[in-house]
N, CA, C and O atoms as a GROMACS GRO file, in nm:
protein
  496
    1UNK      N    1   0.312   0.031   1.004
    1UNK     CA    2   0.416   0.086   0.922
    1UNK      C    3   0.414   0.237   0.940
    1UNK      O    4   0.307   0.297   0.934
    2UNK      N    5   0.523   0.298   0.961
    2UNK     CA    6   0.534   0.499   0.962
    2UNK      C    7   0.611   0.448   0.842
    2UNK      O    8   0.672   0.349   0.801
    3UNK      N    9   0.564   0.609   0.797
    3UNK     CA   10   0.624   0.616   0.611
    3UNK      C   11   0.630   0.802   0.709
    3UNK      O   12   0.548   0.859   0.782
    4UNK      N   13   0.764   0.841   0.659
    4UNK     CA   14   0.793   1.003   0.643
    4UNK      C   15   0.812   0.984   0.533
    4UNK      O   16   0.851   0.888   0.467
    5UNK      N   17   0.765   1.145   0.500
    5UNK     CA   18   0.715   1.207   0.379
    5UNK      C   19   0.690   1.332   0.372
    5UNK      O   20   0.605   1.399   0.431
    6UNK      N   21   0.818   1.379   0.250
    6UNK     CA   22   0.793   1.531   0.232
    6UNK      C   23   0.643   1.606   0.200
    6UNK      O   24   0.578   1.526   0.133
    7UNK      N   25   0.579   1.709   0.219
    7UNK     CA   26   0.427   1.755   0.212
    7UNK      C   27   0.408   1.707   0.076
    7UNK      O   28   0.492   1.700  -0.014
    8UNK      N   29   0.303   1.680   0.073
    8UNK     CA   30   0.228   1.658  -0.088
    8UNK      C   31   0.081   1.697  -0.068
    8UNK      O   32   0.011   1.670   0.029
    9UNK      N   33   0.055   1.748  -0.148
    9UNK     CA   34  -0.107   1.769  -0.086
    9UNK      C   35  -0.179   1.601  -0.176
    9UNK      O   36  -0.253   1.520  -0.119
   10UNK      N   37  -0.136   1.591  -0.303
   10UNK     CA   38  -0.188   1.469  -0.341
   10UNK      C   39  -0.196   1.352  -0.303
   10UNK      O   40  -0.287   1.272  -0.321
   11UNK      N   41  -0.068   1.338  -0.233
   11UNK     CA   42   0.011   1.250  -0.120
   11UNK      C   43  -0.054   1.212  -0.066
   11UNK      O   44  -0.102   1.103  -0.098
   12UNK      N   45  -0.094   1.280   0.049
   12UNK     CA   46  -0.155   1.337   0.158
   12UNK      C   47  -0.312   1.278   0.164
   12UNK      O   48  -0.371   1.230   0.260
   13UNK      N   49  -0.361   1.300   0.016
   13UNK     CA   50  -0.509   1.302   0.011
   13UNK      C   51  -0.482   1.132  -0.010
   13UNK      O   52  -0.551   1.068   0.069
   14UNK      N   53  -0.422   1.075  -0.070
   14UNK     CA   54  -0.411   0.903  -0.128
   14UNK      C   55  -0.355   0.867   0.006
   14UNK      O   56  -0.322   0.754  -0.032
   15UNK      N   57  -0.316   0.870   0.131
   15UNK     CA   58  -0.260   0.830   0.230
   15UNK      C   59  -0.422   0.853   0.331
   15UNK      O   60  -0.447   0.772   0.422
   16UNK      N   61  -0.476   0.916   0.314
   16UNK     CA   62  -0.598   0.930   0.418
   16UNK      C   63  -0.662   0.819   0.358
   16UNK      O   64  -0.668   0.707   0.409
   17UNK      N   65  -0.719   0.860   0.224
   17UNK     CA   66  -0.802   0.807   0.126
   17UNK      C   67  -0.818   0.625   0.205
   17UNK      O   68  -0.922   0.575   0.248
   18UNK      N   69  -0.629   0.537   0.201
   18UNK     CA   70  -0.616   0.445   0.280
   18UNK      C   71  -0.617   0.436   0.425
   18UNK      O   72  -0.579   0.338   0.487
   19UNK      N   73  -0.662   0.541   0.475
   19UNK     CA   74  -0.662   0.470   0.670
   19UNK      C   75  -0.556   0.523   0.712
   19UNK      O   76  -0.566   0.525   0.835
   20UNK      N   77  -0.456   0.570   0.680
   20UNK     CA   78  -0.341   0.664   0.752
   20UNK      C   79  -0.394   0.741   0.845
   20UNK      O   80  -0.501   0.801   0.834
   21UNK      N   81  -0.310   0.740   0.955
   21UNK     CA   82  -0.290   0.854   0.996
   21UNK      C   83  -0.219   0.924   1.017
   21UNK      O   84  -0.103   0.882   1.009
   22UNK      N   85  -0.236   1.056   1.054
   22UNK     CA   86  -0.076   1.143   1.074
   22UNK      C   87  -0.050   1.164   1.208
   22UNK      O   88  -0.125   1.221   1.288
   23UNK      N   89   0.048   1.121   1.228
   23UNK     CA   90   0.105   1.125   1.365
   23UNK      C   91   0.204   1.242   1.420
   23UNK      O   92   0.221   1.268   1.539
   24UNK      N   93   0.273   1.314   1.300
   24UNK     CA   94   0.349   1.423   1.279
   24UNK      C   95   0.323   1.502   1.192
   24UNK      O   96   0.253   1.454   1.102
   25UNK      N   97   0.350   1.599   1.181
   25UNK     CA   98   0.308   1.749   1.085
   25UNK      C   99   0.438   1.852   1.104
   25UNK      O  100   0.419   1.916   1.207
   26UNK      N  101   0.527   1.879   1.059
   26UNK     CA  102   0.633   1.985   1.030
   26UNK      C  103   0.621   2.060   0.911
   26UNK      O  104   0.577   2.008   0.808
   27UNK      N  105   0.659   2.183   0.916
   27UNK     CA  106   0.675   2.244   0.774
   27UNK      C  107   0.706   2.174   0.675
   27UNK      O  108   0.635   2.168   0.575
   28UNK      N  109   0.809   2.117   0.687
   28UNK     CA  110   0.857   2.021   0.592
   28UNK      C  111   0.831   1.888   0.553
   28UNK      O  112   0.871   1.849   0.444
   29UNK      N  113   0.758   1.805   0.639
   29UNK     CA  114   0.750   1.670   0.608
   29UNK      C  115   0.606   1.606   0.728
   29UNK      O  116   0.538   1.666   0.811
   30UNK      N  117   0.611   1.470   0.687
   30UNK     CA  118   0.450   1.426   0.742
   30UNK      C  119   0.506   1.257   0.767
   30UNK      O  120   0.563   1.181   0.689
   31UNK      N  121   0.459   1.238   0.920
   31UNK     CA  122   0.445   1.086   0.929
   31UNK      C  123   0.411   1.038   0.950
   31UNK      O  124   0.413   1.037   1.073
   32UNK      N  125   0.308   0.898   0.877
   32UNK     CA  126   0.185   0.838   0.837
   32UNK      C  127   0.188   0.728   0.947
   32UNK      O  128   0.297   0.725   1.003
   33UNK      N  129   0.082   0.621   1.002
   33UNK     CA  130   0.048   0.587   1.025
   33UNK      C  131  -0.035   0.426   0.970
   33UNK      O  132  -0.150   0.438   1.011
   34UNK      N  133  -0.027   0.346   0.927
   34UNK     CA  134  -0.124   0.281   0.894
   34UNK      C  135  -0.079   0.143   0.839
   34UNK      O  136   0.038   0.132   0.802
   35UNK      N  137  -0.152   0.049   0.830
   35UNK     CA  138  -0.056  -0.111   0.765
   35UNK      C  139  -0.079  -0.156   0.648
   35UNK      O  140  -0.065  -0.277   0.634
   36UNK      N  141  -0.113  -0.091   0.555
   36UNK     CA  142  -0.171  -0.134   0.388
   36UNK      C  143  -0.086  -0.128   0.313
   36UNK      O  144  -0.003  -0.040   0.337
   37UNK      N  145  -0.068  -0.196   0.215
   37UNK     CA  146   0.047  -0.135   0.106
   37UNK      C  147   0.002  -0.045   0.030
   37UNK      O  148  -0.119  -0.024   0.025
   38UNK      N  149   0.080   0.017  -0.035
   38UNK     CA  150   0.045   0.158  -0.136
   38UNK      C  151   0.136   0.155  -0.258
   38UNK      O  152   0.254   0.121  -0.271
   39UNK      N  153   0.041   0.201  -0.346
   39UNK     CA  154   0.106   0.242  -0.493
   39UNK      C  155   0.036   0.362  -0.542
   39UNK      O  156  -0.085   0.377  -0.555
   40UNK      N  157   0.169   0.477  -0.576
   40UNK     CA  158   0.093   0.573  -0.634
   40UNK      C  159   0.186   0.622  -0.758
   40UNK      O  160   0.307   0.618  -0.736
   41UNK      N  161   0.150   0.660  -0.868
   41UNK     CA  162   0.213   0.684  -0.948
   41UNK      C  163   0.231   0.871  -0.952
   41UNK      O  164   0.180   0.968  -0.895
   42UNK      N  165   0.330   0.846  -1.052
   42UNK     CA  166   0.397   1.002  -1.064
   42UNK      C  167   0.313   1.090  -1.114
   42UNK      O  168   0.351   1.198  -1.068
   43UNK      N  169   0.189   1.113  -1.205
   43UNK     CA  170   0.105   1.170  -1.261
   43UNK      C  171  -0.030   1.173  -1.134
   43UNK      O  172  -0.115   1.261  -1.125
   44UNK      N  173  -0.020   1.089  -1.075
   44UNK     CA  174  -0.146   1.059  -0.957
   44UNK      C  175  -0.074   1.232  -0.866
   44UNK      O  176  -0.153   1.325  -0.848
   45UNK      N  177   0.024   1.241  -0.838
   45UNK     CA  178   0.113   1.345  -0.779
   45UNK      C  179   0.152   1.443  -0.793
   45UNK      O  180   0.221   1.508  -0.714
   46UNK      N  181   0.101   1.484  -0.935
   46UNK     CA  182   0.176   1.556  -1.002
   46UNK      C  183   0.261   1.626  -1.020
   46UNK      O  184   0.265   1.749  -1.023
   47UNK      N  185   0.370   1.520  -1.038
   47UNK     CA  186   0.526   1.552  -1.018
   47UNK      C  187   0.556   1.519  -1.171
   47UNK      O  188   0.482   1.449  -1.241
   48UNK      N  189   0.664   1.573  -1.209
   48UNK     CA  190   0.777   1.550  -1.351
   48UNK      C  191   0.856   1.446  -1.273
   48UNK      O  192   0.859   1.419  -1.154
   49UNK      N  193   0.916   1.398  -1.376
   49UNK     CA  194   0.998   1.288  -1.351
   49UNK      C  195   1.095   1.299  -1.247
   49UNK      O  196   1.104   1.212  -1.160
   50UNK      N  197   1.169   1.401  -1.249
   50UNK     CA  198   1.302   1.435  -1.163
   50UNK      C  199   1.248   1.477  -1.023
   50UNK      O  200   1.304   1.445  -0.919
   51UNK      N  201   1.096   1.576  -1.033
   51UNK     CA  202   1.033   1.597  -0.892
   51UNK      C  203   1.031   1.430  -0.823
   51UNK      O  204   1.100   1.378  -0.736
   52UNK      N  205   0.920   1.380  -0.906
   52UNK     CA  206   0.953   1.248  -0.843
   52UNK      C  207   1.020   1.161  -0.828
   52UNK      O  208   0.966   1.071  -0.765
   53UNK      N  209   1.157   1.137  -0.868
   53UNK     CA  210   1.258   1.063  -0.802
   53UNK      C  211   1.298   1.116  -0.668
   53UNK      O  212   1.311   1.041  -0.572
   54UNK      N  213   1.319   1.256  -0.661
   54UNK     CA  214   1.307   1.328  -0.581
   54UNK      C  215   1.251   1.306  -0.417
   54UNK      O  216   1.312   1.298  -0.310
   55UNK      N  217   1.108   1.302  -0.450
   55UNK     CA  218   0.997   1.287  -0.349
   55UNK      C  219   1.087   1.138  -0.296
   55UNK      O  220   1.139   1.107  -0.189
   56UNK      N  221   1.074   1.064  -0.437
   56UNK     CA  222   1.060   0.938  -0.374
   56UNK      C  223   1.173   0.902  -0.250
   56UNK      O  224   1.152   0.860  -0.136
   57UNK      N  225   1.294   0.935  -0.314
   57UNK     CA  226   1.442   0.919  -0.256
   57UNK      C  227   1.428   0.992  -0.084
   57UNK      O  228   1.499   0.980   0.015
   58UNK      N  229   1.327   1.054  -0.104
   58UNK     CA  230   1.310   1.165   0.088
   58UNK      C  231   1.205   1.110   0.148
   58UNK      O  232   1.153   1.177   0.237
   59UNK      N  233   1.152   0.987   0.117
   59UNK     CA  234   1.067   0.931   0.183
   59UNK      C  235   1.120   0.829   0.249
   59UNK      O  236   1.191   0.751   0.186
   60UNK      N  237   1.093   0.807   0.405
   60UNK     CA  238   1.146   0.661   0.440
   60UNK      C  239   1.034   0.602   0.551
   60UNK      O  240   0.942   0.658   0.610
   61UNK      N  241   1.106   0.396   0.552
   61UNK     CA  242   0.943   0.370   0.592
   61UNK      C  243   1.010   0.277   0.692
   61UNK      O  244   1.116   0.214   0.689
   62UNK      N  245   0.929   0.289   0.767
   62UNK     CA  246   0.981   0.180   0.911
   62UNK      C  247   0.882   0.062   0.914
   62UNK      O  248   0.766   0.090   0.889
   63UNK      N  249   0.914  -0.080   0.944
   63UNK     CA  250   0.804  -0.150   0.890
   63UNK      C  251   0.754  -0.223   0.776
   63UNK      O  252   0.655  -0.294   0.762
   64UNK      N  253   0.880  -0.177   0.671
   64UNK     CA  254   0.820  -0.207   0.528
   64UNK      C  255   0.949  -0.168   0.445
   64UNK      O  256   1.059  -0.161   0.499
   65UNK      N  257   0.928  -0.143   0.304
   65UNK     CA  258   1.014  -0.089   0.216
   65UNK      C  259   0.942  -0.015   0.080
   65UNK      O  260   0.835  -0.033   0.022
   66UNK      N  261   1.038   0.062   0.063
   66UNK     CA  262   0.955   0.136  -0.071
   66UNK      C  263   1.040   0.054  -0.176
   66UNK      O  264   1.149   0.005  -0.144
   67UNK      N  265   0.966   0.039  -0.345
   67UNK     CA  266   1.053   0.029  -0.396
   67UNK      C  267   0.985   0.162  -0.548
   67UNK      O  268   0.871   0.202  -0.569
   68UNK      N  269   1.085   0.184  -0.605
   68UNK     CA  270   1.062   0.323  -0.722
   68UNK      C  271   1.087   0.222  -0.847
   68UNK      O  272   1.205   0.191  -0.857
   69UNK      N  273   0.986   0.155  -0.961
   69UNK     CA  274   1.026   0.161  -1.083
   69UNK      C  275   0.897   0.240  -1.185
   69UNK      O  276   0.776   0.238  -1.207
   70UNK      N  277   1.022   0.305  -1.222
   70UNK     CA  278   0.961   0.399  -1.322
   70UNK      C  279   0.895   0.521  -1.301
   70UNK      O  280   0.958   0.626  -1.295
   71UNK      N  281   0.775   0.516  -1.289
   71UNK     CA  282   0.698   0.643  -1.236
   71UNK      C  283   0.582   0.588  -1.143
   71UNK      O  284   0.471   0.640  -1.155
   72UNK      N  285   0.601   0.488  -1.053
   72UNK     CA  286   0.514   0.432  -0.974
   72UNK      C  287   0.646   0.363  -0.886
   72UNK      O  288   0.758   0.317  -0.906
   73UNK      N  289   0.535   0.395  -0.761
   73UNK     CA  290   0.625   0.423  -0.637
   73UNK      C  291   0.578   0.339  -0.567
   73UNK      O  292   0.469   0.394  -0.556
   74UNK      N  293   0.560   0.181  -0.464
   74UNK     CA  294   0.545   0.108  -0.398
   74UNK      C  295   0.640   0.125  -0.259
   74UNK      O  296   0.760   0.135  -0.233
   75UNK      N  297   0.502   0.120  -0.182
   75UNK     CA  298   0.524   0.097  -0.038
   75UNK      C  299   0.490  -0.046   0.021
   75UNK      O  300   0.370  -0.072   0.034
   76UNK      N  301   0.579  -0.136   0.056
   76UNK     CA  302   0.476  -0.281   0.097
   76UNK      C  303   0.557  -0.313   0.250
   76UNK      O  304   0.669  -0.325   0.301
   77UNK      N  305   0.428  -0.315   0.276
   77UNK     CA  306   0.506  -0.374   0.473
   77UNK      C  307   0.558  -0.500   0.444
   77UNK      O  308   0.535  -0.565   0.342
   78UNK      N  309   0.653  -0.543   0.569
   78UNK     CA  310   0.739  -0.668   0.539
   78UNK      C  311   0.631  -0.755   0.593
   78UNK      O  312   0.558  -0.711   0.682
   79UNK      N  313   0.620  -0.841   0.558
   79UNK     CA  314   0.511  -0.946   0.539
   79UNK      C  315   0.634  -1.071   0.634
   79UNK      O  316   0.700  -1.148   0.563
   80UNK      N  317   0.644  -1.075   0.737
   80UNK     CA  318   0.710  -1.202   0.772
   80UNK      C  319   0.617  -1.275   0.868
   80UNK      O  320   0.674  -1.372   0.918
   81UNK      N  321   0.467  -1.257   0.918
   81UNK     CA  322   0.364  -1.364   0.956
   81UNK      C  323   0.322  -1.512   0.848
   81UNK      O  324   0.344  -1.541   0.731
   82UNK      N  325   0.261  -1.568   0.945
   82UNK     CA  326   0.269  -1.694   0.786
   82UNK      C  327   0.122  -1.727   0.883
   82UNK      O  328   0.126  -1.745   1.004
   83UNK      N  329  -0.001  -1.730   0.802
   83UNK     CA  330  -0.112  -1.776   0.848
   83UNK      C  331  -0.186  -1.881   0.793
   83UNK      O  332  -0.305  -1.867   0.764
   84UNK      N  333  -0.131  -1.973   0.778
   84UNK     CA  334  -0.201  -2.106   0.728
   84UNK      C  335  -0.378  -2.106   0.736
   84UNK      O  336  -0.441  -2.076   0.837
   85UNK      N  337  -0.433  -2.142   0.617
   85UNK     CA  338  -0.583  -2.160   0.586
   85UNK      C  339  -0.626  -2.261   0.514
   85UNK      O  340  -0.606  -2.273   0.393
   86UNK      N  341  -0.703  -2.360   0.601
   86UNK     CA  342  -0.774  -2.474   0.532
   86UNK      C  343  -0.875  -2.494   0.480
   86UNK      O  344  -0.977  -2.480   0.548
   87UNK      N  345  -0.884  -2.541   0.313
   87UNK     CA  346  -0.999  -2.514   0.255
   87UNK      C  347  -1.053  -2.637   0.216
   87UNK      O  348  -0.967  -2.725   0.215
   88UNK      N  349  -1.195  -2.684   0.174
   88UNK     CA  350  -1.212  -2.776   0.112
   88UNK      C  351  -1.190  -2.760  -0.059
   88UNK      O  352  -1.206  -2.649  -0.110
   89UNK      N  353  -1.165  -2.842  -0.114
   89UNK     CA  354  -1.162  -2.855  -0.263
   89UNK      C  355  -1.240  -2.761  -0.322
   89UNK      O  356  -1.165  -2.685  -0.382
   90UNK      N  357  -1.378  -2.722  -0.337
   90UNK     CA  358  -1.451  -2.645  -0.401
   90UNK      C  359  -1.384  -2.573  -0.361
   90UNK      O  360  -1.293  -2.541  -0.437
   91UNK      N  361  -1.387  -2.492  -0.197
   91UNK     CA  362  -1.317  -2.359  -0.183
   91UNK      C  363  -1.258  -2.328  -0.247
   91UNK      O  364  -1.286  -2.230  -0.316
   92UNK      N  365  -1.141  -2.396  -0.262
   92UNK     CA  366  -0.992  -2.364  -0.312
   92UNK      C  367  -1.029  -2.367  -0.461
   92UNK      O  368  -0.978  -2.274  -0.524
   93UNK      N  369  -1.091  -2.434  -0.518
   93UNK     CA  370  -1.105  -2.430  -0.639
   93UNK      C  371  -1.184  -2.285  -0.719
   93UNK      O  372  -1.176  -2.265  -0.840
   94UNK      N  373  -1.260  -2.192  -0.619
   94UNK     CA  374  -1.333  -2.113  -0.652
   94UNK      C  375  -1.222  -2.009  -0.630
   94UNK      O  376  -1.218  -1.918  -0.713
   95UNK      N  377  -1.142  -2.010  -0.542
   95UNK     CA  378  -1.068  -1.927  -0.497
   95UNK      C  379  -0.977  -1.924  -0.635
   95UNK      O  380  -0.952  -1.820  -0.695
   96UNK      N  381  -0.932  -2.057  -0.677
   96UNK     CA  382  -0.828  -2.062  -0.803
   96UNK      C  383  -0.869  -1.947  -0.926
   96UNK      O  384  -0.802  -1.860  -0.982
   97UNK      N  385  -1.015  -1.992  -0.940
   97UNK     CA  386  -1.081  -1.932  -1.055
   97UNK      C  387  -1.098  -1.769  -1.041
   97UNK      O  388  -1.102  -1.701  -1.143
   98UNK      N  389  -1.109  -1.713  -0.922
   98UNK     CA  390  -1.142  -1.604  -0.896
   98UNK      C  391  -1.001  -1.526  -0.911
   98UNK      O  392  -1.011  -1.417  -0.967
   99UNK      N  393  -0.861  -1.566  -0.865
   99UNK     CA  394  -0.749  -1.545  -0.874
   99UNK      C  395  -0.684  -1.496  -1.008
   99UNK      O  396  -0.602  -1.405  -1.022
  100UNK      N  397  -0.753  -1.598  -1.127
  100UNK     CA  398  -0.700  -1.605  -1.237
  100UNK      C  399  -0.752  -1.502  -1.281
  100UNK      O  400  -0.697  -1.396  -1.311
  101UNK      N  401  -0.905  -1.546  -1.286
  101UNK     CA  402  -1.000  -1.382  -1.320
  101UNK      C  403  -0.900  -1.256  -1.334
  101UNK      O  404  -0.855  -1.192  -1.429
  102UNK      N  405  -0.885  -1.250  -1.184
  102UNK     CA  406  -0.780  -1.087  -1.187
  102UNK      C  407  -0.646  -1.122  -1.183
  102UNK      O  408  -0.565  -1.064  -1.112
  103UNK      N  409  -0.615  -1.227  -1.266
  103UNK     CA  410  -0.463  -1.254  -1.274
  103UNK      C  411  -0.328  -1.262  -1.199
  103UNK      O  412  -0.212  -1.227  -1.222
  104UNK      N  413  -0.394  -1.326  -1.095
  104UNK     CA  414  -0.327  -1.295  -0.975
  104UNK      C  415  -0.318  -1.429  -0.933
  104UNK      O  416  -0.396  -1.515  -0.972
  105UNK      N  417  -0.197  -1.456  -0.831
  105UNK     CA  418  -0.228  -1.579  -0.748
  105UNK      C  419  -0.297  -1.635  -0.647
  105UNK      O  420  -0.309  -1.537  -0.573
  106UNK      N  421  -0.353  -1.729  -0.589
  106UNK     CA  422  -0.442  -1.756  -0.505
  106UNK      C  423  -0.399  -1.708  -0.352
  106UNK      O  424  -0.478  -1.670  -0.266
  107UNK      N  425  -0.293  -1.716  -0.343
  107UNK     CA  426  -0.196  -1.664  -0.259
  107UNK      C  427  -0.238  -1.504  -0.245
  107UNK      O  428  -0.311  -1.455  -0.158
  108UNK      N  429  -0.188  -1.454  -0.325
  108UNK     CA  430  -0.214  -1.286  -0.327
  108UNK      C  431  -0.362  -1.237  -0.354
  108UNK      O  432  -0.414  -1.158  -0.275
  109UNK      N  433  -0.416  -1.274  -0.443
  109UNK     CA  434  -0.572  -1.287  -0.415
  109UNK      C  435  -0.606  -1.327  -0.288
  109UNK      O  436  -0.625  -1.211  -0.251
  110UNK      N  437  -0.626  -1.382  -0.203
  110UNK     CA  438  -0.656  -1.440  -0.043
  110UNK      C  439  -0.613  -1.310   0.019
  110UNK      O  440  -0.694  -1.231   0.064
  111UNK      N  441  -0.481  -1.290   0.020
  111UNK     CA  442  -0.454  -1.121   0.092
  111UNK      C  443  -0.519  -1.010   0.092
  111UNK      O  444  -0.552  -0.951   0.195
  112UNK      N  445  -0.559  -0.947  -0.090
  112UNK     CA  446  -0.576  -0.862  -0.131
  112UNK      C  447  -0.715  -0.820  -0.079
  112UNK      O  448  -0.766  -0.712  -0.046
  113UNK      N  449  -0.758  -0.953  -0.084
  113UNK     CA  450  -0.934  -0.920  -0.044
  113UNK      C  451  -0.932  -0.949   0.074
  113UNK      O  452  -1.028  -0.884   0.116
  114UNK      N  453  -0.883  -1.010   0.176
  114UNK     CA  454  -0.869  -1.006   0.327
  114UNK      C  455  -0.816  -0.841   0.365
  114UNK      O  456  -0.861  -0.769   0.454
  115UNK      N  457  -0.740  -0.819   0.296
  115UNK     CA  458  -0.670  -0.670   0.381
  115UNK      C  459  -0.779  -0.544   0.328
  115UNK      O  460  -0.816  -0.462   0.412
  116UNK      N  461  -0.825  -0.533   0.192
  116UNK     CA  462  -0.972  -0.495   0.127
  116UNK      C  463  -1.118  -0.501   0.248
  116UNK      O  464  -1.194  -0.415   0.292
  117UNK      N  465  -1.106  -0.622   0.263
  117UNK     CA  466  -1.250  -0.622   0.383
  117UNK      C  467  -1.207  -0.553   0.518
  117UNK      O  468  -1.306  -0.515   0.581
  118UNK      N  469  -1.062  -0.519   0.593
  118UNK     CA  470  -1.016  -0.489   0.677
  118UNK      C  471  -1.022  -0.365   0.684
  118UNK      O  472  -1.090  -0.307   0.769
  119UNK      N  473  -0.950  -0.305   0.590
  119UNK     CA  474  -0.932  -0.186   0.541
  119UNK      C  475  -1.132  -0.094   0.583
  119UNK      O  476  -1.161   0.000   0.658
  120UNK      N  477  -1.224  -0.181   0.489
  120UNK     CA  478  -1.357  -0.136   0.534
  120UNK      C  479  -1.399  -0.132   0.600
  120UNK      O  480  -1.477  -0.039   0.619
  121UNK      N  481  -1.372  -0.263   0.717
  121UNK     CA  482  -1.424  -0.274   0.819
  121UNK      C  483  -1.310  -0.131   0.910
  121UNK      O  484  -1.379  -0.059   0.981
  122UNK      N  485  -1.276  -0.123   0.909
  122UNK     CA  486  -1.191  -0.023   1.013
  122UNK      C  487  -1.278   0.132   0.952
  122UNK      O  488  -1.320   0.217   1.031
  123UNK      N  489  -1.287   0.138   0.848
  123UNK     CA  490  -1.377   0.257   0.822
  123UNK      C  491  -1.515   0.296   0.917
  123UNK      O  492  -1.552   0.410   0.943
  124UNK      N  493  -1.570   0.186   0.955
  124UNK     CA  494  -1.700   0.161   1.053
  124UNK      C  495  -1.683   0.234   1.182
  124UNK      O  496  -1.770   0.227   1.269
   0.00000   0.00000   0.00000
């Protein structure tokens, strides 16, 4: 996914923080590098409300889509792979429980912590 993006230094630091990289640098704007989704909110940025509609509206992402509600800003790559995984009963059943735990679906839980171990392992 490239995400352009006007300078932010906060930005900037939450885009490394995930594995980005920068591939461009202009006075004016920056373009990232990397396949994770992102959420950062308006206070994480420290922007006022109108700065950040702002920011948000001059950002664009190839690869993915942003979406803006409220004062939190989502970046999610388009997800159109489909990777089928076969579990036995316990599996799946531990997987269920662990899902609920963090309130999430087994579905999105399975991702979160697959792209989580990825994410680390690429740190290595």
């Amino acid at each position: 996914m490239l995400i352009k993006a006007p300078i932010n230094r906060d930005f900037d630091a939450g885009m490394r923080s995930l594995g980005y990289q920068v591939k461009v640098r202009d006075d004016s704007y920056v373009v990232y590098h990397g396949v994770f989704g992102l959420t950062f909110n308006m206070k994480a940025l420290r922007l006022n409300y109108r700065e950040f509609v702002k920011f948000c509206k001059t950002i664009s992402v190839e690869g993915g889509r942003k979406i803006r509600k409220g004062s939190n800003l989502y970046i999610i790559p388009y997800r159109n792979r489909f990777f089928p995984v076969r579990m036995s009963e316990d599996e799946y059943a531990a997987l269920k429980e662990c899902a609920k735990a963090e309130n999430m679906s087994p579905q999105n839980f399975f991702r979160e912590y697959l792209l989580r171990a990825l994410a680390k392992r690429k740190e290595l």
